[in-house]
C-alpha positions in Angstrom: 148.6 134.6 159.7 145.1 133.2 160.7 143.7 133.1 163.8 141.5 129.5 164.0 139.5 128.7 166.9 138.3 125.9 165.4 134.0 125.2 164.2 131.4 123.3 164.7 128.1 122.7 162.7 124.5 124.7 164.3 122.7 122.4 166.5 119.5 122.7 163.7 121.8 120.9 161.2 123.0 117.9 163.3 119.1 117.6 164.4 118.3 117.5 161.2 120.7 114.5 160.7 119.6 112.4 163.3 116.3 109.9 162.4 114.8 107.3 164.2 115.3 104.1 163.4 119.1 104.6 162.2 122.2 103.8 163.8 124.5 106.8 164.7 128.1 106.6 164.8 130.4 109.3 166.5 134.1 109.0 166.1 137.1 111.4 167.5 140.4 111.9 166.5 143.7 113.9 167.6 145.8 114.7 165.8 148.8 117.8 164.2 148.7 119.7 161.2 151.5 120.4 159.6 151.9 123.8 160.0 151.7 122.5 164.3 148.0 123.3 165.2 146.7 119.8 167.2 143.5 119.4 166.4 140.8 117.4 168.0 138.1 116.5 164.9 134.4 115.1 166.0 132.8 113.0 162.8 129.6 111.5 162.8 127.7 109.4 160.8 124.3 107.7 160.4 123.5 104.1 158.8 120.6 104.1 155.6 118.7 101.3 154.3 119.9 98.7 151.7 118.0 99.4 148.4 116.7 95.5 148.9 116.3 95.6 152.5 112.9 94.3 154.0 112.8 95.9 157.9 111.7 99.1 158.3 115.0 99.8 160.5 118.7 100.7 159.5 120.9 99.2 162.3 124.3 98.1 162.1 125.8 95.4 164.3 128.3 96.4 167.5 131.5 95.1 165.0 130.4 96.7 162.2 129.9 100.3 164.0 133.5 99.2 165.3 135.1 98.9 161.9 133.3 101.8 160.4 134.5 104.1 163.4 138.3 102.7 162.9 137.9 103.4 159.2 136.4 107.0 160.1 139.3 107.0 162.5 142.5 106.3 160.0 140.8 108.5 157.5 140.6 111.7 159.5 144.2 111.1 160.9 145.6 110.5 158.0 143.8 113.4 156.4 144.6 116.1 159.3 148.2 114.8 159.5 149.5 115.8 155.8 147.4 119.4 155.7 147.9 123.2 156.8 144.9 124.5 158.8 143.5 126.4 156.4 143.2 124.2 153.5 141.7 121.6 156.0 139.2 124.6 157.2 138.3 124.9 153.6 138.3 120.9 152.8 135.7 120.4 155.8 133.8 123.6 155.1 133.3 122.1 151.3 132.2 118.5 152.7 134.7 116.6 150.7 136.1 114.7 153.9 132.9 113.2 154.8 132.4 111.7 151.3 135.7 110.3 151.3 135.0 108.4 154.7 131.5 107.8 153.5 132.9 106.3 150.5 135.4 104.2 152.6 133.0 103.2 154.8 130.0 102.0 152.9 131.3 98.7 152.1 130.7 97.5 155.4 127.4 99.2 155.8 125.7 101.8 153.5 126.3 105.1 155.1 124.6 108.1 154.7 125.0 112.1 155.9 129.1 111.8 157.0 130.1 115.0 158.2 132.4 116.7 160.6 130.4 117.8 163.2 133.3 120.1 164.8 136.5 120.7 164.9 138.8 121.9 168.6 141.9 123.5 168.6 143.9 122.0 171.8 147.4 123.7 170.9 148.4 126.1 168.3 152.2 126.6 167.4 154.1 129.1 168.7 154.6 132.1 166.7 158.0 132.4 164.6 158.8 136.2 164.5 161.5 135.7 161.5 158.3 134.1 159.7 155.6 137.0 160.5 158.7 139.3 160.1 159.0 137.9 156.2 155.4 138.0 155.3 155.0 141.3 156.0 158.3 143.0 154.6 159.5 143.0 151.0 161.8 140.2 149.4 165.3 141.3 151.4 163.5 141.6 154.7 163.0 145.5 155.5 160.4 148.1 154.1 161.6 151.0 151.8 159.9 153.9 154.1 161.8 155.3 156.6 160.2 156.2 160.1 157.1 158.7 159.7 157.7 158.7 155.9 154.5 159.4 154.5 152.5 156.4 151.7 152.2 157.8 148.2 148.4 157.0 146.6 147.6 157.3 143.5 145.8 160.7 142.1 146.6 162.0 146.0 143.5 159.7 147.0 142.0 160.3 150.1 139.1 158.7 152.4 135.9 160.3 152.2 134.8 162.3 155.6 132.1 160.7 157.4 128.8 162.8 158.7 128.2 160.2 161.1 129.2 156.9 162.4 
């Protein structure tokens, strides 16, 4: 089993991100795995300039950070909602969740740098013994050495001794 605390990106990173200039737009959403962690996932986002556009500046108007932060919003939960927490780990460690809302979300404004800025655990599932119990034992549920029975290795390996530590 895996222990997740949950992760967040380095505080260099997300200041890199930021620009003047640019609208940011911060979203949050709970919601359960389906292996039962509840997760709380931050996203963020920043607004670019239109190929054509004339003004020096990037900002998006108060109903269209609305609608981007309710598409940022559907996507994450809908996203969290069907995955186990380790292929999400590994989805949002890759990047590929930010494109997809990026991708979403650009037809309202064009978007640019979506990422997951961090990622809570506020529950994790309680442990199910018969579960641990079966990942750790052979096919019909007990292991073939008795008590104090000793491992065989091959070509009676044995760890090297260590001068110091």
């Amino acid at each position: 089993t895996q222990s997740t605390w949950g992760m967040e990106i380095t505080r260099d990173k997300l200041q890199s991100l930021v620009r003047k200039w640019h609208t940011t737009i911060d979203c949050h959403t709970d919601a359960k795995t389906t292996d039962g962690y509840f997760l709380r996932v931050f996203c963020i986002g920043f607004t670019k300039r239109a190929k054509n556009a004339k003004k020096r500046h990037a900002y998006a108007k108060t109903s269209q950070v609305k609608s981007i932060r309710k598409i940022m919003h559907s996507g994450l939960l809908k996203e969290v909602s069907t995955m186990t927490c380790n292929s999400l780990m590994e989805k949002l460690s890759a990047g590929a969740l930010g494109d997809e809302i990026c991708a979403k979300a650009s037809q309202i404004y064009p978007l640019d740098n979506v990422t997951i800025k961090k990622v809570k655990v506020l529950k994790k599932p309680k442990i199910d013994l018969a579960k641990l119990l079966e990942m750790h034992s052979d096919t019909t549920g007990t292991t073939n050495l008795a008590a104090g029975e000793a491992v065989n290795r091959p070509d009676d390996y044995e760890p090297p001794i260590l001068t110091s530590v």
